[in-house]
N, C-alpha and C positions, 0 to 999 in steps of 0.2 A: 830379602830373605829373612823368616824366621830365626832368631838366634836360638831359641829356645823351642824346641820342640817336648809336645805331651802324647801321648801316645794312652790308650787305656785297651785293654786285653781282661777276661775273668779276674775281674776286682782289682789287677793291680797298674800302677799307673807306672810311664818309663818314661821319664825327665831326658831331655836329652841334648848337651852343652852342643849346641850348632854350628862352632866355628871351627872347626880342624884346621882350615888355612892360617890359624892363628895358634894353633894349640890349644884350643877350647879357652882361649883367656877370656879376664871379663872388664869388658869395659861399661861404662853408666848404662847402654841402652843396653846390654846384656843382662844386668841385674835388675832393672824395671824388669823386663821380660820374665825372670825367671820368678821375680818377686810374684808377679800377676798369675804366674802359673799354680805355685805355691799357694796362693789363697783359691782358686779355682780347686785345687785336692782339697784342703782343709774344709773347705763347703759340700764336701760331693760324697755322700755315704755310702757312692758305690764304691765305692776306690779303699780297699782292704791294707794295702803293701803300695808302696814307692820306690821305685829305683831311680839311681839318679848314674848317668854314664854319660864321656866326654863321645862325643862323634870322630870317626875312624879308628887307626887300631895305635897312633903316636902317643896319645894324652888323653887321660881323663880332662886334667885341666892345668896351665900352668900359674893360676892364680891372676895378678893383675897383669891387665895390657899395659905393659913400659912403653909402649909407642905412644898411647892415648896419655899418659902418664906425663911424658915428657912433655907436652904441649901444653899439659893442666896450668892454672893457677892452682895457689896452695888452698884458697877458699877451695875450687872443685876436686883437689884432690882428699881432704878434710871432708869434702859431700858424701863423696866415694865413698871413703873410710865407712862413713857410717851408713852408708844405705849398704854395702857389705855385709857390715855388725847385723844390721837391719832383718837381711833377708836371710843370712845364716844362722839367726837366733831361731827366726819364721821357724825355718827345715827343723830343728831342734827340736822346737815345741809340738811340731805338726802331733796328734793325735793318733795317727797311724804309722806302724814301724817302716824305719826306712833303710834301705841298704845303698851304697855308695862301690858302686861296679868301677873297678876303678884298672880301664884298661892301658894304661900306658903313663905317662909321667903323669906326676900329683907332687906339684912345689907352692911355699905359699898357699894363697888363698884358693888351691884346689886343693891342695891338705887338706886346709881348715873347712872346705865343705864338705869331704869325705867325715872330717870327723865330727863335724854336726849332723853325721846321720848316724843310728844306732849301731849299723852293720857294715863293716867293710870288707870286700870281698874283692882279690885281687888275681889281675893274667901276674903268670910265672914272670914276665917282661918287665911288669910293673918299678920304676923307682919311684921314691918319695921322698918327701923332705917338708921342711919348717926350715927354709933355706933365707930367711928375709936377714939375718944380721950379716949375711956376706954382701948384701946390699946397706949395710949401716942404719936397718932399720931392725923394728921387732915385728914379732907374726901379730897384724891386728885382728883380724876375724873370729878369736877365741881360740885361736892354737896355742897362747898360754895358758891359758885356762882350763881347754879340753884333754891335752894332748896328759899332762899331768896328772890330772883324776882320770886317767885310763889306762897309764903305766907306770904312775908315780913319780914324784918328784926329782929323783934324781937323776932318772932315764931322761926322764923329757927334758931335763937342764943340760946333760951332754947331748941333746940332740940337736936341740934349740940354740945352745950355745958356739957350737962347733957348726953350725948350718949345716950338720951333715946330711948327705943324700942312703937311701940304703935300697936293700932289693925287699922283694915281695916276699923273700923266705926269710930275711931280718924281719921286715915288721911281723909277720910271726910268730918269729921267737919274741918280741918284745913285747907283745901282747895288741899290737895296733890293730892287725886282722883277722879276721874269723876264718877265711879259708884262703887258699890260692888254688886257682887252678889255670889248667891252659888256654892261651887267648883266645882259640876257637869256639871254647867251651863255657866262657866267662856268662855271657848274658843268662843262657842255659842254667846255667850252675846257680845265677841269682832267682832268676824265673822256681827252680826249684825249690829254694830254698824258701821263699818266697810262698809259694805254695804249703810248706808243711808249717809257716803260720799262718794263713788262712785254712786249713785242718782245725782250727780253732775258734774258739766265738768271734767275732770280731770287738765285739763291746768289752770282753774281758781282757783282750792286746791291749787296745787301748787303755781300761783302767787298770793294768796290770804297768804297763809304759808310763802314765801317769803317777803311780804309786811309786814305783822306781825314780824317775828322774827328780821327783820333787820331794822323797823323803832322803835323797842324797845329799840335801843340801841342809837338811836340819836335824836335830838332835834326834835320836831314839827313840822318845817320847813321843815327839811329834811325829815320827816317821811313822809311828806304830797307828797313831791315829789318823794320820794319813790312809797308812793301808785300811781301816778297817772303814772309812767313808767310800772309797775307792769300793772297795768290796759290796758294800749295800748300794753302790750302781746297778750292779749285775743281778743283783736279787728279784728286783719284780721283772726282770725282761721273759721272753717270749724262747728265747734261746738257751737259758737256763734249764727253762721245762722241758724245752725239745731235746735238751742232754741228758738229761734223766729219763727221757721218754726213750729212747735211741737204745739208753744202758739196758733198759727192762729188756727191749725188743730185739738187743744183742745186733745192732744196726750202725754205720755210721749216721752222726746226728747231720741235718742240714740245717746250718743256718742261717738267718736272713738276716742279721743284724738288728734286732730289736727286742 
């Protein structure tokens, strides 16, 4: 059985954690898989939007398999770690925006994969957590890292510290998720949303996504020059024309990505 299912519909691609018997956890061959999937979007220009959702309606994801866990040596669990780090940097970087459907529990390292996608969008059901020091570890996937620069330091130190769990209308309020809505409605809701950014160039997401996440990491200066390289991508494209052509013609533009 596929652990990892890809799925592609009108430019956007649906990732899909294949283990509900497990709670969508991931053990080594889950993360190969998902790894492989990942570079398969990153190559594929048709693929606008990513969604990424745990299979059934229990879990997104509950992070690592403790049964596969328990049997490791410490080399394969150290493997782990970083083929983890590996594949959740990948989601990160991908060039096209991603949202993280996040229909049921998200502990650990299904956190930390919702929040290496831009967008997370959650069922009313949803809990979540950065639960690893109630197991005597720390979150390693980037959930100290992410979770921090997306709702600040001190939020994410009682989060993170206290291993606390919360609901889909905390994260919310706390800034972790863009929407909640009902589990029925969850996929729908991403699919939409999903939809009203590809309403947009596809090459300007991208280098507008690119400008963003890599001038947040450096000074003002360089952010700025960041944006302004970012911006002369989009200048000789094909899609540019066709937006200005559309405006005159008082039309929606179509674009093909180029």
């Amino acid at each position: 059985m596929n652990q990892i299912l890809l799925e592609i519909n009108n430019h956007v691609a649906i990732v899909t954690i294949n283990r509900a018997e497990s709670l969508n956890a991931f053990n080594y061959e889950t993360l190969l898989e998902l790894q492989n999937k990942v570079e398969q979007i990153r190559s594929n220009q048709d693929i606008r939007a990513v969604i990424f959702i745990g299979s059934g309606e229990r879990a997104f994801s509950v992070g690592a398999d403790l049964k596969e866990r328990k049997k490791l040596t410490d080399e394969q669990v150290k493997r782990n770690l970083y083929k983890i780090n590996e594949v959740f940097n990948s989601i990160d970087q991908l060039p096209q925006p991603t949202i993280a459907a996040i229909n049921g529990f998200a502990f650990g390292g299904g956190m930390e994969l919702a929040l290496a996608c831009d967008f997370r969008i959650a069922a009313e059901e949803a809990v979540m957590g950065l639960t690893e020091t109630g197991l005597a570890i720390i979150p390693g996937a980037g959930g100290t890292q992410r979770l921090p620069r997306l709702i600040g330091q001190a939020k994410a130190l009682e989060l993170i510290l206290t291993a606390q769990r919360f609901t889909a209308a905390e994260g919310l309020a706390f800034g972790v998720l863009t929407k909640v809505v009902r589990q029925k409605e969850l996929l729908t809701a991403c699919t939409a949303f999903a939809d009203t950014l590809l309403a947009n160039g596809p090459i300007a997401l991208q280098q507008a996504k690119f400008a963003i996440k890599n001038g947040m990491n450096a000074d003002l200066h360089t952010g700025l020059q960041i944006e302004r390289k970012a911006y002369e991508v989009t200048l000789p494209t094909e899609d540019r024309i066709e937006a200005l052509q559309a405006f005159v013609e008082k039309r929606k533009p179509v674009f093909k990505g180029k």
